[in-house]
BAFI-3210 file (N, C-alpha, C; in Angstrom, 3 decimals, decimal comma, padded with zeros to 6 digits):
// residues 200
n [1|2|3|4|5|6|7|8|9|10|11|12|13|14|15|16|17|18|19|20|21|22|23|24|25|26|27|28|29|30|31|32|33|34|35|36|37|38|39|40|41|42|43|44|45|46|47|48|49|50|51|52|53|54|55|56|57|58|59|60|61|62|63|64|65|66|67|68|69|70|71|72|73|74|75|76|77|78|79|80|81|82|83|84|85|86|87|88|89|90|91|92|93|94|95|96|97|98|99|100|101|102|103|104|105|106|107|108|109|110|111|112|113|114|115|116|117|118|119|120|121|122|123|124|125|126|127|128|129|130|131|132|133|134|135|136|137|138|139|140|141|142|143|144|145|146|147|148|149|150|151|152|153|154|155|156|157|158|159|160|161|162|163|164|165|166|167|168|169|170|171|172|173|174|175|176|177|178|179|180|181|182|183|184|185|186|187|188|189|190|191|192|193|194|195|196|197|198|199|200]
n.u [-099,777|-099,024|-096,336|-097,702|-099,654|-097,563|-096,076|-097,967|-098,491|-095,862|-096,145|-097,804|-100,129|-102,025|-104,296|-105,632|-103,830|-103,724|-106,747|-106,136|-104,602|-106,066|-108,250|-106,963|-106,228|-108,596|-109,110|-107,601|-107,509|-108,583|-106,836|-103,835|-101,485|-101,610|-101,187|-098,679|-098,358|-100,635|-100,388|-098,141|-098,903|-100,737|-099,855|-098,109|-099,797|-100,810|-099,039|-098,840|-100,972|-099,899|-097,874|-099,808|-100,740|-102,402|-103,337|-104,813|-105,887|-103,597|-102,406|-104,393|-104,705|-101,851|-101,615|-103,373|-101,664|-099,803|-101,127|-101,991|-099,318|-098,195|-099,626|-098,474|-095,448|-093,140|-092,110|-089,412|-089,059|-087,675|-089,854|-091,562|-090,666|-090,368|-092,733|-093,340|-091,060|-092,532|-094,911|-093,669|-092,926|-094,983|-096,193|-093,847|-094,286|-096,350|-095,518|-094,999|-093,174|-092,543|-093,645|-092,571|-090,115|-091,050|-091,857|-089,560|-088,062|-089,651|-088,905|-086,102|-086,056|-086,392|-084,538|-082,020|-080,596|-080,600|-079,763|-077,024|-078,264|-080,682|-080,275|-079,426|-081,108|-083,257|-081,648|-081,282|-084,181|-084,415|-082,422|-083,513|-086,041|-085,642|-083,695|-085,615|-087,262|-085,879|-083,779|-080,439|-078,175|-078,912|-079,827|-077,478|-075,896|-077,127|-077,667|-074,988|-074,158|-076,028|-074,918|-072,687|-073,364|-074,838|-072,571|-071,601|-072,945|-072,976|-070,973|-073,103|-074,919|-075,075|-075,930|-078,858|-078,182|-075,556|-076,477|-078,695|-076,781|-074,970|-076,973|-077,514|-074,799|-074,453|-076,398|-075,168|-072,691|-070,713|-070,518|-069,727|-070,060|-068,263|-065,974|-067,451|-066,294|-064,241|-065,176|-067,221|-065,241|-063,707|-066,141|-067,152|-065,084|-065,365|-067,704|-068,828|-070,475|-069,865|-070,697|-073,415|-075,224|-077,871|-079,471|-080,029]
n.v [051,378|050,072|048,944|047,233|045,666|044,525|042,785|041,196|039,935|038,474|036,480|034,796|035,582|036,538|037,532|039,140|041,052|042,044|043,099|045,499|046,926|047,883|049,213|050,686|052,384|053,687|055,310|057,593|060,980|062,839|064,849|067,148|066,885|064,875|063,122|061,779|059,387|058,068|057,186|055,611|053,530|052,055|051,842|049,946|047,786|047,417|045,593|043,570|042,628|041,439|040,010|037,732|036,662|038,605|040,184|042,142|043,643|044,519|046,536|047,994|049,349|050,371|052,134|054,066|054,325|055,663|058,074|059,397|060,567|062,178|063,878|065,248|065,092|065,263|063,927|062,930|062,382|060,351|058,766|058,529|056,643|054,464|053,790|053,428|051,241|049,413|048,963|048,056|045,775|044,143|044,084|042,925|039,976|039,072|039,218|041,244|042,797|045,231|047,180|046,635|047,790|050,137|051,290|051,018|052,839|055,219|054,874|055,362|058,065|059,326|058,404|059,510|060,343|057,330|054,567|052,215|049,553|050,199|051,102|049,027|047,608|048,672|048,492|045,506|045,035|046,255|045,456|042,494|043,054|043,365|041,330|039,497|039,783|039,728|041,634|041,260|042,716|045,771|044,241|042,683|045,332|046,418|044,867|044,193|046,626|046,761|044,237|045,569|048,395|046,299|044,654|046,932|046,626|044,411|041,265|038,932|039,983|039,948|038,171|037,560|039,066|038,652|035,515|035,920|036,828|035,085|033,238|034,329|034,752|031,982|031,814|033,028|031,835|031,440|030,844|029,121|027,793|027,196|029,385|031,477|033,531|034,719|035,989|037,751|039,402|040,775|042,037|043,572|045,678|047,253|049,037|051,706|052,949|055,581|057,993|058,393|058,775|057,746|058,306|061,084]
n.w [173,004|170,663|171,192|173,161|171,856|169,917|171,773|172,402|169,662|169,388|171,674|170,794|170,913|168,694|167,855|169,953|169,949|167,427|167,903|170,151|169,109|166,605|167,841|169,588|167,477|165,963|167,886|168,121|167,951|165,062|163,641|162,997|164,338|165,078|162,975|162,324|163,788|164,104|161,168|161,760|163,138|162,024|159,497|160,601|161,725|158,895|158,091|159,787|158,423|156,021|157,152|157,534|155,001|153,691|151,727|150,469|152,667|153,949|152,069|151,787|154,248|154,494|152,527|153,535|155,735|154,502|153,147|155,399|156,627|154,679|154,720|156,616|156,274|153,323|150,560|151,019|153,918|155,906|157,546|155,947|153,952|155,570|155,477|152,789|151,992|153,312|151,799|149,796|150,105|150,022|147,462|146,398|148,323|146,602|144,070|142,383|140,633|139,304|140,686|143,230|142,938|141,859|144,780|146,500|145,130|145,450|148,273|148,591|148,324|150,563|152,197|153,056|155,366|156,236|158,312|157,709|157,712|156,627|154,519|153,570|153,264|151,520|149,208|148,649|148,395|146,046|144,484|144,423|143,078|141,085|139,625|139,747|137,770|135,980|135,127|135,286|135,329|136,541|139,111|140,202|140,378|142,632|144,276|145,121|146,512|148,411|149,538|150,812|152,526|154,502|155,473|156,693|158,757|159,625|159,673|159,440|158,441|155,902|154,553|153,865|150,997|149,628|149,267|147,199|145,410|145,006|143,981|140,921|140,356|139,897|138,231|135,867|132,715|133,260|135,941|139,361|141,827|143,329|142,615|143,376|145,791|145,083|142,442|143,678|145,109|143,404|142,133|144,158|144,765|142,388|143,228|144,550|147,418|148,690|147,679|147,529|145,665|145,042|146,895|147,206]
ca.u [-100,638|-098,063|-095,681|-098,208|-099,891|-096,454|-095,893|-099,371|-098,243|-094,954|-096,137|-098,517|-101,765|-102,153|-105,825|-105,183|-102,610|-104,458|-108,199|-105,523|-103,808|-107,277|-109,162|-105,881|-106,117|-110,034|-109,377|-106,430|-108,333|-108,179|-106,134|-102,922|-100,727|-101,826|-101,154|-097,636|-099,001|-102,078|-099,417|-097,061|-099,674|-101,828|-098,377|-097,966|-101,064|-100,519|-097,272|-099,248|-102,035|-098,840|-097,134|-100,625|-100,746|-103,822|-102,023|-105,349|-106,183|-102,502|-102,732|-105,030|-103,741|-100,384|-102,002|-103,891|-100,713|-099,353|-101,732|-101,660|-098,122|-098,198|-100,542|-097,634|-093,883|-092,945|-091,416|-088,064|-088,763|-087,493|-090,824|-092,446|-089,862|-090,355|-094,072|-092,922|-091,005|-093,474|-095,875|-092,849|-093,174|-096,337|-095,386|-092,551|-095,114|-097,361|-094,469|-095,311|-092,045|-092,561|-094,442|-092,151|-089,262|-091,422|-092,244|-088,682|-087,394|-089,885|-088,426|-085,108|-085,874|-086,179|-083,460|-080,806|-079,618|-081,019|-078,283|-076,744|-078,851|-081,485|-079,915|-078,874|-082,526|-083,179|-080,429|-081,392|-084,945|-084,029|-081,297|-084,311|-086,769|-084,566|-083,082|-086,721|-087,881|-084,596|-082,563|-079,473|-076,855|-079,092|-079,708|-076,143|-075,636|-077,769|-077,255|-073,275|-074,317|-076,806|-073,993|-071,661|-073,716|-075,073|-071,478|-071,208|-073,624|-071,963|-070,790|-074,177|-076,455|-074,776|-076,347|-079,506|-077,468|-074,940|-077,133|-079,184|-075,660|-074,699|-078,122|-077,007|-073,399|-074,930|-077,226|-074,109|-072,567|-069,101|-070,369|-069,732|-069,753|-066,721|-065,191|-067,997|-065,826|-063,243|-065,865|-067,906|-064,694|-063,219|-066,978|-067,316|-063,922|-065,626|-068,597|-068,815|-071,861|-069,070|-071,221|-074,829|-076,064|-079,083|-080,198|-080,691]
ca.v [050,392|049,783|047,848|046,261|044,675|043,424|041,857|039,957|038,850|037,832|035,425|033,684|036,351|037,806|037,988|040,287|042,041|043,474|044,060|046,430|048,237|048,560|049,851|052,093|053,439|054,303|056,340|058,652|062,089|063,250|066,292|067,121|066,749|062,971|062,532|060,655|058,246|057,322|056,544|054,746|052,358|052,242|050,701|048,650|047,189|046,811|044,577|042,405|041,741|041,016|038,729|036,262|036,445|039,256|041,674|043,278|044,453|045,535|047,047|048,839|050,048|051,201|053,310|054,925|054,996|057,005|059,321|060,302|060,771|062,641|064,984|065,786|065,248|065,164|062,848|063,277|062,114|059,175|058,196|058,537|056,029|053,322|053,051|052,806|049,994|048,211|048,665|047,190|044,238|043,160|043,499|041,549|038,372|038,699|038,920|042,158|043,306|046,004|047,687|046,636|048,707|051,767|051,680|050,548|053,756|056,459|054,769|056,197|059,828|060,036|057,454|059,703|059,854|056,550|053,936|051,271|048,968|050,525|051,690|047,617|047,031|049,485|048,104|044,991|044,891|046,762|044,033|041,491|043,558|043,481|039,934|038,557|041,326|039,341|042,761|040,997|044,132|046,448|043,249|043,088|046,365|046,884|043,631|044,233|048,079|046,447|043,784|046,856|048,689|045,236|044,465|047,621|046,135|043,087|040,203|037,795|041,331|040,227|037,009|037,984|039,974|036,952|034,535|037,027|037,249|033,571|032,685|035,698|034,404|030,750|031,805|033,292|030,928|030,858|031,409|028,141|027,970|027,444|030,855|032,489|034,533|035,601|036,961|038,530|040,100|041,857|042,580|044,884|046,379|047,974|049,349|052,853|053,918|056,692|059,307|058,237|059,551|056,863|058,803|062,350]
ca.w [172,376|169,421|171,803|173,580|170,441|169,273|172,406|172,293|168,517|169,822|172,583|170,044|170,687|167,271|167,392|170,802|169,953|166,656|168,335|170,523|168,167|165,739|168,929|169,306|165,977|165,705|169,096|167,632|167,142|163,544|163,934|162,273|165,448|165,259|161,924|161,761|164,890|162,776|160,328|161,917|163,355|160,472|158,949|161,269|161,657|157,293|157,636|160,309|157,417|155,441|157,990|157,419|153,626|153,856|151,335|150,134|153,740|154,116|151,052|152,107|155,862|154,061|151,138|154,161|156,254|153,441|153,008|156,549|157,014|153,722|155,489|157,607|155,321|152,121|150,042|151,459|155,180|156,537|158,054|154,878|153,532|156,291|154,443|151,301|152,055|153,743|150,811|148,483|150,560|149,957|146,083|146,718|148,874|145,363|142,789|141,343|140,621|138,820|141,601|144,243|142,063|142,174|146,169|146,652|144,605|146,624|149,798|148,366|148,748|152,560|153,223|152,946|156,473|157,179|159,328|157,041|157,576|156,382|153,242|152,713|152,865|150,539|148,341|148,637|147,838|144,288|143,955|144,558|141,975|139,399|139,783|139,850|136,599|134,732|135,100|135,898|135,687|137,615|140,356|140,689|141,338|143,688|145,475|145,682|147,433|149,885|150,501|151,041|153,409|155,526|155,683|157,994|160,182|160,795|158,500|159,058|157,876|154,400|154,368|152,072|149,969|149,674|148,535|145,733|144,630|144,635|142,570|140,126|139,639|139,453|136,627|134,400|131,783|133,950|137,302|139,439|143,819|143,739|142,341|143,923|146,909|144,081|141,821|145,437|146,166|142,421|142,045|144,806|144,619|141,683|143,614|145,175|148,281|149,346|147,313|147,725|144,888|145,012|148,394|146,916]
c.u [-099,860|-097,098|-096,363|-099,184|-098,396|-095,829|-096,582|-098,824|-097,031|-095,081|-097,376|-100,465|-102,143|-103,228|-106,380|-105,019|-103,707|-106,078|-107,167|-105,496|-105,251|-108,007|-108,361|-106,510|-107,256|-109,755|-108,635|-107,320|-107,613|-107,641|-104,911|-101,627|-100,634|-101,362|-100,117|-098,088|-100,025|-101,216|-098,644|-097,963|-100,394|-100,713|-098,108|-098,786|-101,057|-099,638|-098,070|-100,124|-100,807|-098,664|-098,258|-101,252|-101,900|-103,330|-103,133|-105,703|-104,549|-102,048|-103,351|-104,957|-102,613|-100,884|-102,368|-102,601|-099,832|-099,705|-101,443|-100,658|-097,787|-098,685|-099,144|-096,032|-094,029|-091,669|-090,090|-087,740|-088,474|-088,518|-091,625|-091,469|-089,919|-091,994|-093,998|-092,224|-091,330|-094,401|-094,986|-092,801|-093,930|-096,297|-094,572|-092,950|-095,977|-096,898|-094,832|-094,070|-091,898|-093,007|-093,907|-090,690|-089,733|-091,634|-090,687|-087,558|-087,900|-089,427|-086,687|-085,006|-085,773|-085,181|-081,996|-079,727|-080,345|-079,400|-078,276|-077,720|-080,168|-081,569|-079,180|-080,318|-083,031|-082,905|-081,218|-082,940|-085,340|-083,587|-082,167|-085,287|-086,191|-083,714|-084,584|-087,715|-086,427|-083,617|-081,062|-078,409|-077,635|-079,068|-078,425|-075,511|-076,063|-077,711|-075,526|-073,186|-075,378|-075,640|-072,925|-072,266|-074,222|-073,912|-070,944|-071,852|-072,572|-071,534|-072,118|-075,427|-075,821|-075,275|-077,366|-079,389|-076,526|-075,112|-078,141|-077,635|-074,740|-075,626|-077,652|-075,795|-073,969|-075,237|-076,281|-073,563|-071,621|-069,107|-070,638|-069,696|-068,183|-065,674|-066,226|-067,372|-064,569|-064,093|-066,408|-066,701|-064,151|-064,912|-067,285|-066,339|-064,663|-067,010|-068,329|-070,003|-071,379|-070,176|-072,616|-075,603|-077,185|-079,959|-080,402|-081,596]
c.v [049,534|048,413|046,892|045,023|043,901|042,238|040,724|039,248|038,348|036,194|034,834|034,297|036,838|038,567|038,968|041,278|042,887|043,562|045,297|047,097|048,814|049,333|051,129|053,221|053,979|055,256|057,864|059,918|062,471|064,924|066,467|066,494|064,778|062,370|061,103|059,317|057,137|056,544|055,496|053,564|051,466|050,840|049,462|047,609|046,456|045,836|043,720|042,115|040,918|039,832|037,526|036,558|037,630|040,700|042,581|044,091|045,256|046,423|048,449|050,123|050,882|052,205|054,534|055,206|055,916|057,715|060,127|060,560|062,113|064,081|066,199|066,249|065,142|063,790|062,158|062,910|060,693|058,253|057,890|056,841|054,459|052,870|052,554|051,506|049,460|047,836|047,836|045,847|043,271|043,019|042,524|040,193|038,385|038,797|040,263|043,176|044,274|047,252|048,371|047,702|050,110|052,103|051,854|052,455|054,920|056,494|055,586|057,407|059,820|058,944|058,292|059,757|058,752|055,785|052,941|050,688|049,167|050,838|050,127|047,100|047,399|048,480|046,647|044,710|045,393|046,027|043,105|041,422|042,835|042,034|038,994|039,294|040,602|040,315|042,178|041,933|044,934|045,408|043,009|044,359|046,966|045,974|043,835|045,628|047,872|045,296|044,759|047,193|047,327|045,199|045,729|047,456|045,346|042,476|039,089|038,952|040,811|039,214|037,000|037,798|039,043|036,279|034,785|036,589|035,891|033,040|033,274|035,108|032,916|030,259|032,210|031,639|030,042|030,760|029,517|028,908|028,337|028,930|032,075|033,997|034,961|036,730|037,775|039,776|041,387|042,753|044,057|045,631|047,763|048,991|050,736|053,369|054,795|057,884|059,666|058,820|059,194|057,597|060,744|062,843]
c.w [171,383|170,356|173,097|172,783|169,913|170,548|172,704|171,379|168,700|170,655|171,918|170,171|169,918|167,429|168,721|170,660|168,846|167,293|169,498|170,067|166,901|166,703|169,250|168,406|165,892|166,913|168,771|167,076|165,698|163,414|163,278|163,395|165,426|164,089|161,586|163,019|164,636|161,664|160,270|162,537|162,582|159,916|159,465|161,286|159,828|157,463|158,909|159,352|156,523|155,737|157,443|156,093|153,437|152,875|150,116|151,336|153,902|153,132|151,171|153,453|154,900|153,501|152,623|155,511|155,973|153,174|154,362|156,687|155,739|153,824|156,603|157,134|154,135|151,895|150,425|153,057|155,114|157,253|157,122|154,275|154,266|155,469|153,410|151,084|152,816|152,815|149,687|148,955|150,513|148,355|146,192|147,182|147,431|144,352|141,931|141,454|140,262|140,182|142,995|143,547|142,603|143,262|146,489|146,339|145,251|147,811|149,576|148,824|149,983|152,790|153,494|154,456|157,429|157,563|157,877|156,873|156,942|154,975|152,362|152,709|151,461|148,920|147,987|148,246|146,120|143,488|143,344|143,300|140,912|138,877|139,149|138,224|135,366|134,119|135,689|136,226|136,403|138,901|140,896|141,270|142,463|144,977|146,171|146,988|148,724|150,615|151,410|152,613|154,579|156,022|157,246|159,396|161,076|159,117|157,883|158,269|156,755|153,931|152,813|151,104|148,881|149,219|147,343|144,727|144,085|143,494|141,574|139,547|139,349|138,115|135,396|134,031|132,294|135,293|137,917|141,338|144,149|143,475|142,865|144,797|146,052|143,443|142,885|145,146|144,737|142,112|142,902|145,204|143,261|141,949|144,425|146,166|148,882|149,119|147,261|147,187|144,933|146,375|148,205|146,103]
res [x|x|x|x|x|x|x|x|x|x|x|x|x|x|x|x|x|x|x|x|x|x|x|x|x|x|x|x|x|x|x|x|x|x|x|x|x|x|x|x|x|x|x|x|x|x|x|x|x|x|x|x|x|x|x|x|x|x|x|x|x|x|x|x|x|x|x|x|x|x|x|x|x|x|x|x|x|x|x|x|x|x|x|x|x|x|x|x|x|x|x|x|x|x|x|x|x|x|x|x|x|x|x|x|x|x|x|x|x|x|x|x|x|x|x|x|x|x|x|x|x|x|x|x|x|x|x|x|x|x|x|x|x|x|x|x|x|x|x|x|x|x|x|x|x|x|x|x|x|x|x|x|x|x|x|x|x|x|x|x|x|x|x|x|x|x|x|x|x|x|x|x|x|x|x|x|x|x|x|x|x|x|x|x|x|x|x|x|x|x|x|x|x|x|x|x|x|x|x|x]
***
């Protein structure tokens, strides 16, 4: 149902795709066995209210995609963690920075053996917090460790990260375009995600 709703909202059927996946979801018996499925749709279904500005209904989907999943892992799963930052996202479309910090930081606990990329998302929405909250030294650090990890994606995953980090050096007293990829480069010479303390 899940990938046949995203293929409706892909080819321009939104209003398809979710009477699918809601007709899905009411069918899912309420059992424990079902729980993370309920969850992961639930979620999903939240980050499409998202996608069309609707961020008290997704609001609402997530909280309840989190409970159910909650029903099933603890703080510490990786599935639990894909909710959390979806709920920091909808902070993040309504500027509540503070908010998006604290979803941002429970998505931490279960990331620990997530893939790079996942851990430059991470990174990068903390970076974003904290940049947009006028934390400039935590936003830096966190932006230079999501460039880090993107970077193992590829070179264009650093893009984001990149341009957080360009505004950031912009806004200092000395920071100019032009010395940007000097400062970039002694900056994260001084950076460490070898030991991943941020993921235990």
């Amino acid at each position: 149902a899940n990938y046949m709703a995203i293929r409706y909202v892909m080819c321009g059927k939104e209003k398809k795709g979710k009477r699918i996946l809601d007709r899905y979801i009411e069918r899912i018996p309420d059992t424990p066995e079902y729980n993370m499925q309920r969850a992961f749709l639930s979620g999903y279904r939240g980050s499409l209210y998202c996608t069309e500005g609707e961020y008290e209904k997704a609001a609402q989907k997530l909280e309840y995609s989190i409970m159910e999943a909650k029903k099933t892992v603890d703080d510490r799963s990786r599935r639990l963690s894909e909710h959390y930052i979806r709920y920091a996202e909808i902070y993040g479309e309504t500027g509540d920075w503070k908010n998006l910090i604290t979803y941002v930081e429970k998505a931490m606990q279960g990331a620990g053996y997530a893939t790079p990329d996942v851990k430059g998302s991470i990174y990068y929405y903390l970076g974003y917090g904290y940049l947009m909250s006028d934390d400039m030294e935590r936003a830096k650090t966190y932006l230079l460790k999501s460039y880090l990890y993107y970077q193992k994606v590829s070179e264009e995953s650093t893009k984001p990260a990149r341009n957080l980090l360009l505004l950031l050096h912009q806004s200092q007293p000395d920071g100019n375009s032009k010395r940007f990829n000097s400062w970039l480069r002694q900056e994260l010479e001084k950076i460490d995600i070898e030991d991943e303390s941020d993921f235990r």
